[in-house]
C-alpha positions as CSV (number, residue, x, y, z in Angstrom):
1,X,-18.5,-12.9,-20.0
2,X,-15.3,-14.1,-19.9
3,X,-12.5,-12.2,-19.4
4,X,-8.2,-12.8,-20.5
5,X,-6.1,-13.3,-17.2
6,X,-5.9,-10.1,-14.8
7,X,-3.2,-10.9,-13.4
8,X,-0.2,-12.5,-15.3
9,X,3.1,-11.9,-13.6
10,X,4.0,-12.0,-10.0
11,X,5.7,-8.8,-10.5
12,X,2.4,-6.9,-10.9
13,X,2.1,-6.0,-7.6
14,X,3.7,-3.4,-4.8
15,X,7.2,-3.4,-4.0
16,X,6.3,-3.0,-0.4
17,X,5.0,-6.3,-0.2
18,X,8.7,-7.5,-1.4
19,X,9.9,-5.2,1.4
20,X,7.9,-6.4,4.2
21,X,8.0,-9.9,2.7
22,X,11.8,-10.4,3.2
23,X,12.0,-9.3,7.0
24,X,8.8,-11.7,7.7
25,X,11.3,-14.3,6.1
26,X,14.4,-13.4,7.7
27,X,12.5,-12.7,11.0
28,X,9.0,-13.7,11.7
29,X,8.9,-16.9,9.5
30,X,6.5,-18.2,12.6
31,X,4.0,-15.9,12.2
32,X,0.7,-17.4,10.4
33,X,-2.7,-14.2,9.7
34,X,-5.5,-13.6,8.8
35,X,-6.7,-11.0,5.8
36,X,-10.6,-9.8,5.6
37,X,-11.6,-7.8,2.7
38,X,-13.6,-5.1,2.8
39,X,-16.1,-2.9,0.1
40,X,-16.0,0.9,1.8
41,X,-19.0,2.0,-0.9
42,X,-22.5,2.2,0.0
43,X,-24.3,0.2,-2.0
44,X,-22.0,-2.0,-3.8
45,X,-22.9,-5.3,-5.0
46,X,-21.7,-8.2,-7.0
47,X,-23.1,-10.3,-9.2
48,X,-23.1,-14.4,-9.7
49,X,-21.2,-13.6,-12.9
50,X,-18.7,-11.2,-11.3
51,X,-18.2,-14.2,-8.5
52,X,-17.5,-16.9,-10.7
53,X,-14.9,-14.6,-12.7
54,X,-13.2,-13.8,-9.6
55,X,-13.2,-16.9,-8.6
56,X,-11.5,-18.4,-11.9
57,X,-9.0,-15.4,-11.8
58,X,-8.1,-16.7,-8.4
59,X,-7.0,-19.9,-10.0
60,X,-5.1,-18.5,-12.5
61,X,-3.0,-16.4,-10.4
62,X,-2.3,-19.6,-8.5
63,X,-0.6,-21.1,-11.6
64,X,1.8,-18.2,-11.8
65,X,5.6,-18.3,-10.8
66,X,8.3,-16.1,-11.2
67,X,10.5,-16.4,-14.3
68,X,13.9,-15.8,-14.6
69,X,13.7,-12.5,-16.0
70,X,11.4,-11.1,-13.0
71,X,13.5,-12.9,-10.1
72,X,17.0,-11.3,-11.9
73,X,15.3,-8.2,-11.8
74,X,14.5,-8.5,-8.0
75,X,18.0,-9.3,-7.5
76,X,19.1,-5.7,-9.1
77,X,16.8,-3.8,-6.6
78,X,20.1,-2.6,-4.3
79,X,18.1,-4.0,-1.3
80,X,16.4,-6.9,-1.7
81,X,18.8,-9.9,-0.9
82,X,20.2,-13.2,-3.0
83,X,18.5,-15.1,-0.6
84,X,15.1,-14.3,-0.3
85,X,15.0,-14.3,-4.0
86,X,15.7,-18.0,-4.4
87,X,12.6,-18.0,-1.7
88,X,10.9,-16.4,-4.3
89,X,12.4,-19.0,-7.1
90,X,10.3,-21.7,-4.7
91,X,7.3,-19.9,-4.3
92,X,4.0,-19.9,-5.8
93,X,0.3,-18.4,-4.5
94,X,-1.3,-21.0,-3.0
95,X,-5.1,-21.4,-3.7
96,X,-6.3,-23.3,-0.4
97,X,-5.5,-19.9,1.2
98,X,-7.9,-17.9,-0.4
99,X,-11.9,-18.7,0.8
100,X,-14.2,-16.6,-1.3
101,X,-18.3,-15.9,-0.9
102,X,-21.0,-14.4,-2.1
103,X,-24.1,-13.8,-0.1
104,X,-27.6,-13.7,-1.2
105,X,-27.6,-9.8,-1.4
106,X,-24.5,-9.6,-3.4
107,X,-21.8,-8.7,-0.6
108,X,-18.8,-10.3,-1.5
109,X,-16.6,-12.2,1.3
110,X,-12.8,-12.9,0.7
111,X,-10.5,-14.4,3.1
112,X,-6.6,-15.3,3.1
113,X,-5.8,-17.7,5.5
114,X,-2.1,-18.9,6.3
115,X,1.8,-18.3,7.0
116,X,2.2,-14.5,7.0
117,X,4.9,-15.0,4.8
118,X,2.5,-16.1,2.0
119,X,-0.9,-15.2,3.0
120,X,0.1,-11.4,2.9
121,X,1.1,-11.5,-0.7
122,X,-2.4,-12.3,-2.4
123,X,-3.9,-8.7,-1.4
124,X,-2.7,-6.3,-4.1
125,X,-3.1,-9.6,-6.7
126,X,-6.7,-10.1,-5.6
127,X,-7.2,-6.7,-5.2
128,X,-6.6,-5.8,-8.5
129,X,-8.6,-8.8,-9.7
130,X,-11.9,-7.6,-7.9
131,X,-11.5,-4.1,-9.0
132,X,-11.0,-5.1,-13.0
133,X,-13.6,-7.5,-13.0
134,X,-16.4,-5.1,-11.4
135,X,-15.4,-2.4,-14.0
136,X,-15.5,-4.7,-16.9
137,X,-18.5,-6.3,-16.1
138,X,-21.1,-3.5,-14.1
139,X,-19.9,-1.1,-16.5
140,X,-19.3,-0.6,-20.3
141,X,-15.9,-0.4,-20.2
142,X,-14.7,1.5,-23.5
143,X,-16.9,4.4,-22.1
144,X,-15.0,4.1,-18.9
145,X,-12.0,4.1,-21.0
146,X,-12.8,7.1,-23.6
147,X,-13.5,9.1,-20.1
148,X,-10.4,7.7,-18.2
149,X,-8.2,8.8,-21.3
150,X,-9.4,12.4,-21.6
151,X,-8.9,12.8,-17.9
152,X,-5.0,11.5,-18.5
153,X,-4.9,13.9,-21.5
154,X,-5.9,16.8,-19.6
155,X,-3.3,15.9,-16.5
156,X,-0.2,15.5,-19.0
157,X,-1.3,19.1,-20.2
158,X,-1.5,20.6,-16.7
159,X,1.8,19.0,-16.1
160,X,3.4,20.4,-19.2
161,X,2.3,24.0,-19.2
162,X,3.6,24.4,-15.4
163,X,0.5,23.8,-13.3
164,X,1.4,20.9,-12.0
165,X,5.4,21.2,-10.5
166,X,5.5,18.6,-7.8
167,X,6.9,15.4,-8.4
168,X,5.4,12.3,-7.8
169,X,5.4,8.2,-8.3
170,X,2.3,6.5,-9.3
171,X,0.5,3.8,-6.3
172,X,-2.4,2.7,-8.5
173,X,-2.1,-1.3,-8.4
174,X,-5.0,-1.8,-5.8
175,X,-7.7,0.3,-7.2
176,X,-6.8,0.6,-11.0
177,X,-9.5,0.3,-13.7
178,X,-7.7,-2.2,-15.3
179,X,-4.2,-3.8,-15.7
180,X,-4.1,-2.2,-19.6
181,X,-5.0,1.0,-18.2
182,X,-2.2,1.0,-15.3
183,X,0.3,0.4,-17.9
184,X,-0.5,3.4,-20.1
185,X,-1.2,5.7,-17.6
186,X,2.8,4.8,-16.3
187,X,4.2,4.8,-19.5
188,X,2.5,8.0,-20.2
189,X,3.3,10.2,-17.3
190,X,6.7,8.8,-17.6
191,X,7.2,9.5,-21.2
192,X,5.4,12.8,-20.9
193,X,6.2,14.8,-18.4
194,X,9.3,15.0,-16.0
195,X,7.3,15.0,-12.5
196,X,6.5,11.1,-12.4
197,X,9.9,9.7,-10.3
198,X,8.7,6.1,-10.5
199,X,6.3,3.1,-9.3
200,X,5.1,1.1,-6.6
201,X,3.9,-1.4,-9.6
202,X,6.9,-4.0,-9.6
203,X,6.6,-5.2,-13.1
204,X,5.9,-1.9,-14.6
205,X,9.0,-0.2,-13.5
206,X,11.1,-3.4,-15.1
207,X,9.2,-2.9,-18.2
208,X,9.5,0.7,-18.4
209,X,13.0,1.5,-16.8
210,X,11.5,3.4,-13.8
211,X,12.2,3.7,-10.4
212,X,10.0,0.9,-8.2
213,X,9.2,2.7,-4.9
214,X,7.4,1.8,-2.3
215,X,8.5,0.7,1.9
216,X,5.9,-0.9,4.3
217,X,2.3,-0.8,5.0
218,X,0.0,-0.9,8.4
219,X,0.0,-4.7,8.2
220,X,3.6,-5.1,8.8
221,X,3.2,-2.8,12.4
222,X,-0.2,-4.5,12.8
223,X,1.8,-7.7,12.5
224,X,3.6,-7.1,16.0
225,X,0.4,-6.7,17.9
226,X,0.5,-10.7,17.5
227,X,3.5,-11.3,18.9
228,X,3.5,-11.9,22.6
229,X,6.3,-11.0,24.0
230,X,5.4,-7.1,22.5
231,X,3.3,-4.7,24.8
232,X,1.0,-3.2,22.1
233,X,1.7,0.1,22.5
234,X,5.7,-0.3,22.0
235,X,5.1,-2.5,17.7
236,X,6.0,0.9,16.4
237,X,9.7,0.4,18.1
238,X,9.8,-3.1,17.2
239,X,8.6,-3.0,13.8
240,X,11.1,0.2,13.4
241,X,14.0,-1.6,15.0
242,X,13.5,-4.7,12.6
243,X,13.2,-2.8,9.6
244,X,16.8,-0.9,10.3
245,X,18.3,-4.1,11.0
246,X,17.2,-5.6,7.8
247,X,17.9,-2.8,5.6
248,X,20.5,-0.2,7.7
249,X,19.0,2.9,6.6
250,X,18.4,2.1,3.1
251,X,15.0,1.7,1.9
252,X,14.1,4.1,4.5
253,X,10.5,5.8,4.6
254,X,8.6,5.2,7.9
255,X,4.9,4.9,8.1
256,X,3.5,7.0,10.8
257,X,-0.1,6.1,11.5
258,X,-1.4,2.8,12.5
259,X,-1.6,3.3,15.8
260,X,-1.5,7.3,15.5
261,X,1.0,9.9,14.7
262,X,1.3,10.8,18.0
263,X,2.6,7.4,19.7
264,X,5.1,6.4,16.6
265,X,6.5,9.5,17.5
266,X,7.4,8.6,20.7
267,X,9.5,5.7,19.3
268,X,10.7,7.8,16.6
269,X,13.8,8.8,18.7
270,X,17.5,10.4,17.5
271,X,18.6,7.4,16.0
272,X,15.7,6.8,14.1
273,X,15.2,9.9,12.9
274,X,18.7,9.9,11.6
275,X,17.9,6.2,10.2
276,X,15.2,6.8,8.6
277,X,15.0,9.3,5.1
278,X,11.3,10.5,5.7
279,X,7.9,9.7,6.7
280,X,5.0,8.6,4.8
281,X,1.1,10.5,5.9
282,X,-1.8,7.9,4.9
283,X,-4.4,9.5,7.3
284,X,-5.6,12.8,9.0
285,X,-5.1,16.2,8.0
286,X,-2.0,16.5,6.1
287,X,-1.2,20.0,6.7
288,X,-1.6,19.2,10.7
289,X,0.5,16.6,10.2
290,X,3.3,18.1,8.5
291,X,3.3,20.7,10.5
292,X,3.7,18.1,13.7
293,X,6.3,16.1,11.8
294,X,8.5,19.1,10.7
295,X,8.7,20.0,15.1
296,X,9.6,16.8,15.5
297,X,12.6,16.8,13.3
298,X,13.7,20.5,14.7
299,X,13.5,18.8,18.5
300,X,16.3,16.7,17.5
301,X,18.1,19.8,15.7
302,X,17.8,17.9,12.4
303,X,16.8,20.1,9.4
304,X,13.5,19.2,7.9
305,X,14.9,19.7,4.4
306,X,17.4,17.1,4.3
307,X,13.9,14.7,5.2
308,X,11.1,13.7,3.4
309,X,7.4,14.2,3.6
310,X,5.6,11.4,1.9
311,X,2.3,12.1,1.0
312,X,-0.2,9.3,0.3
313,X,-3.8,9.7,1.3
314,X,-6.5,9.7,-1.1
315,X,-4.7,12.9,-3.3
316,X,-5.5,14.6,-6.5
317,X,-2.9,16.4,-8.3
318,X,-4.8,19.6,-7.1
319,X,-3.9,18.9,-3.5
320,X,-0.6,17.7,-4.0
321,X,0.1,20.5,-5.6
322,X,-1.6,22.9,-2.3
323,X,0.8,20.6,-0.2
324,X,3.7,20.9,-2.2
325,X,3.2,24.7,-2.7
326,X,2.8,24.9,1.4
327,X,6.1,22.6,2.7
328,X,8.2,22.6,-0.2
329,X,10.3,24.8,1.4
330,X,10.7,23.4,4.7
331,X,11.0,20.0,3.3
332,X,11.6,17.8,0.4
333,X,8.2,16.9,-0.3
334,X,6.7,13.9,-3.0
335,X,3.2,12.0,-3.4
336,X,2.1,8.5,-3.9
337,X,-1.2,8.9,-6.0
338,X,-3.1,5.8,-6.7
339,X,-6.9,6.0,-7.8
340,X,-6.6,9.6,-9.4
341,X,-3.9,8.3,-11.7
342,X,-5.1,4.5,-12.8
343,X,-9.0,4.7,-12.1
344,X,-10.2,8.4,-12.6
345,X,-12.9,7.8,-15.1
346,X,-16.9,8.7,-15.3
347,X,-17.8,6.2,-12.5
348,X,-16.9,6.8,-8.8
349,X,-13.6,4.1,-8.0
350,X,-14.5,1.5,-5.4
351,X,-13.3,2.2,-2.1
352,X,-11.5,-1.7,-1.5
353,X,-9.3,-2.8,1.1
354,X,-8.0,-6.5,2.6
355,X,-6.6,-5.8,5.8
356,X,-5.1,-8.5,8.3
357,X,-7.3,-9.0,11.0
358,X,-5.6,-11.5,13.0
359,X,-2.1,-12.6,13.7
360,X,-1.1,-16.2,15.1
361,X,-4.9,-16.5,16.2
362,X,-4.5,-12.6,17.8
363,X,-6.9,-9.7,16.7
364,X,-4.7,-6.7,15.8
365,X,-5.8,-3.9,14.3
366,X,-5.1,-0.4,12.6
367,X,-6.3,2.9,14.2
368,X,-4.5,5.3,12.0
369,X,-5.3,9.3,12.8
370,X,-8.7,9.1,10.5
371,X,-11.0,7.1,13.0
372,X,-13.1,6.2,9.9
373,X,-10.4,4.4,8.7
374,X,-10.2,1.9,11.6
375,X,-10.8,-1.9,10.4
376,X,-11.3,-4.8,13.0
377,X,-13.7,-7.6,13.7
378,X,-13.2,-7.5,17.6
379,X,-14.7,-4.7,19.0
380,X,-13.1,-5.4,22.4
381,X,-10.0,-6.0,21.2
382,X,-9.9,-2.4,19.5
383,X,-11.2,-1.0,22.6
384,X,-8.4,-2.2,24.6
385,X,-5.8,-1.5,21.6
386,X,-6.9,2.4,22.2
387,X,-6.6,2.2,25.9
388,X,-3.1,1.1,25.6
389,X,-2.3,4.1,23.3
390,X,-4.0,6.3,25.5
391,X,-2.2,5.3,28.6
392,X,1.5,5.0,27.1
393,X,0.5,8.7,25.7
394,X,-0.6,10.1,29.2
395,X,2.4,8.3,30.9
396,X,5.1,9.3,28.8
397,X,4.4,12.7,27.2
């Protein structure tokens, strides 16, 4: 079975990636990582067929560059710079950097070796690939599709007759059923109802007019754990400190938990809080969070409702809305919502991730506030990752 190209512009991918991309170039251009991926689901397996199809999508996203169109629209985005587009203008994916496996039981093994710069721009590309392929191929996919569109059907109703009131922009890239269904689901929402604000799929919001939105990821606070002049429980500080400097309070959304809620907050000082529009929650209990979040703002006698409280972590419009319903009066709230909008269907989504893993030959890793959510191939390392959180935490609180 072979399928038409997955991927076919560069654009089709997560502004964050642009975001985080242009301070690695204007900042960490030394840096060189490692990216693992991972299948969450129990059970999951892939087939010779799927393998080779991956593999030949691989090869055709390594052909790609960006065209003149997609590199003016970069340029209009108000913060991404003149010259790390004409970086763009120059680069291409490069296929050596990409190893791909498939062992005898079916697990499949992907890793992205090279300059951080580069290597950290193939996950949502391959990402997307693996996911499309799987659903095509395990699956017949026009059932998935028929079941996909009554579940959109039934949203855009709940949206329109008032049940749904929060606003929200759409984070599906990663886990989408397909890169046909991501573009109707966008054009959909957008078209209507009036609650979708925008994006985090670069070449959808050029082709429909919308709002690209997205800041930075775990990977680029995972990134400083390899750097070693950085004590690892002080990356938050750096990483926030590089990101101000790059983009002085514009693009301005904070991630709090890759090395937990509790220590980002310690670096999360006056300034920052001032710098910085809101914060983005991608793990542990949201309302606890909040909660936590709101205190901190009120500590610095900065009213919660001039910030923002990002929501992100596996939602449904059901629980945006319980969330929205509970802060939205303390706080501006919004939602990114990725796998209930692009791969809600009659199958369960896979559960897929490529995380970096090591930086400049360094294991650094994520320990967000969901332990189950922690990803790293040295055991010791993590170990000794957590006792350096736990002893800033003791020392300074």
């Amino acid at each position: 079975m072979k399928l038409d190209p997955i991927v076919f512009s560069l654009l089709d991918t997560d502004l964050y990636k642009f975001n985080m991309d242009q301070v690695i170039f204007h900042k960490h251009t030394d840096l060189s990582g490692e990216y693992y991926f991972r299948c969450r689901n129990e059970g999951v397996t892939f087939t010779r067929e799927m393998f080779d199809e991956i593999n030949a999508q691989i090869d055709h996203l390594c052909l790609l560059k960006f065209t003149k169109e997609e590199l003016d629209y970069l340029r209009s985005i108000r913060f991404i710079k003149n010259d790390y587009v004409e970086f763009l203008r120059l680069w291409r994916p490069i296929r050596d950097y990409v190893e791909t496996s498939l062992s005898d039981e079916g697990e499949l093994s992907i890793v992205v070796r090279g300059p951080l710069f580069s290597a950290m721009q193939f996950e949502i590309y391959l990402l997307e690939i693996v996911n499309e392929v799987y659903f095509r191929m395990q699956y017949d996919y026009d059932t998935l599709l028929t079941s996909a569109k009554e579940k959109l059907d039934q949203k855009i109703q709940d949206f329109q007759s008032g049940k749904y009131t929060f606003t929200f922009a759409e984070f599906g890239c990663r886990r989408r059923l397909s890169r046909e269904w991501e573009d109707v689901v966008v054009r959909r929402l957008s078209a209507e109802t009036h609650n979708l604000i925008g994006t985090s799929n670069v070449y959808l919001a050029m082709k429909y007019g919308l709002t690209p939105i997205g800041t930075y990821a775990h990977e680029f606070v995972q990134m400083y754990q390899g750097i070693d002049s950085i004590p690892l429980a002080y990356t938050n500080h750096y990483a926030l400190e590089d990101w101000y400097d790059e983009y002085r309070g514009d693009n301005g959304t904070a991630l709090t938990d890759t090395i937990t809620t509790d220590l980002f907050l310690m670096d999360f000082n006056r300034a920052m809080v001032n710098n910085f529009n809101g914060v983005r929650h991608d793990s542990g209990d949201p309302y606890e969070w909040g909660e936590k979040i709101i205190r901190h703002y009120e500590s610095y006698g900065v009213d919660p409702k001039t910030k923002l409280l990002l929501f992100s972590d596996s939602l449904n419009f059901d629980k945006a809305q319980a969330l929205y319903d509970h802060f939205k009066d303390r706080s501006k709230v919004s939602f990114g919502i990725g796998t209930f909008c692009s791969n809600d269907t009659s199958e369960k989504a896979l559960n897929i991730v490529i995380k970096l893993q090591t930086v400049n030959g360094r294991a650094v890793a994520k320990l967000s506030d969901s332990p189950g959510k922690a990803m790293c191939r040295d055991e010791e390392y993590l170990e000794y990752l957590k006792r350096s959180v736990k002893f800033r935490l003791g020392r300074e609180k």
